[in-house]
C-alpha positions, 0 to 999 in steps of 0.5 A, spaced: 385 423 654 389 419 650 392 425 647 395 426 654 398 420 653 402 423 648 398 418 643 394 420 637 391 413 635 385 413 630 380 409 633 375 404 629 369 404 634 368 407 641 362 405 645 359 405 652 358 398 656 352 395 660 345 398 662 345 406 665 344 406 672 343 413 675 349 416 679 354 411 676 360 411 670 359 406 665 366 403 662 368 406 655 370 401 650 375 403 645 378 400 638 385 401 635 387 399 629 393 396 631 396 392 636 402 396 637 399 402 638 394 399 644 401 396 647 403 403 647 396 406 651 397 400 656 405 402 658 403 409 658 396 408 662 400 410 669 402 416 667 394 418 668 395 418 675 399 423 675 394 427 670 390 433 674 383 429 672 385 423 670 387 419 678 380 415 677 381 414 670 384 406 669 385 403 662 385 395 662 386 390 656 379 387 653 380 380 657 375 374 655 370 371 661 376 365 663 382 371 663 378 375 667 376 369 672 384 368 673 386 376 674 381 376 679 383 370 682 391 374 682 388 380 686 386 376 690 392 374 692 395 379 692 391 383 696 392 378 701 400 378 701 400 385 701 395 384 707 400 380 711 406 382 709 407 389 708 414 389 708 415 387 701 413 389 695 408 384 691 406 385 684 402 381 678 406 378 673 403 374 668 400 368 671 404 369 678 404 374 684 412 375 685 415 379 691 420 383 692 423 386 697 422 393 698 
């Protein structure tokens, strides 16, 4: 996958997450050895939705328990402005929900 990426890290560790639940994917969690090369993987990840085989494929950053308490928090909102405003475009920016006009 990452090769598709144009990406050819050397990965340090590399392991499933959580317990094996008949008829469901666990998550793969990956290291890189360094920081750069993981923000290089994050800013091509879009570009996998464009891949044949890869639309359900979604990379996101190792995030501890209180950033992802606030991210969810986001979407929320962001998928309730979208709800009710679908004429503008919404989006997460760091700890806000900015809008634009479409």
């Amino acid at each position: 996958m990452l090769e598709r990426l144009e990406e050819k890290p050397k990965v340090s560790a590399c392991q499933r997450i959580g317990k094996r639940k008949p008829a469901t994917n666990r998550p793969i969690s990956f290291r890189v050895e360094s920081s750069s090369t993981v923000t290089s993987i994050l800013q091509k990840a879009k570009r996998l939705r464009e891949i044949e085989g890869y639309q359900s494929i979604y990379l996101c950053p190792d995030r501890t328990l209180e950033e992802r308490t606030i991210r969810k928090k986001l979407v929320e909102q962001l998928k309730e402005k979208r709800a009710n405003d679908p004429n503008k475009r919404y989006y997460i920016s760091g700890i806000n929900v900015m809008c634009e006009e479409k």
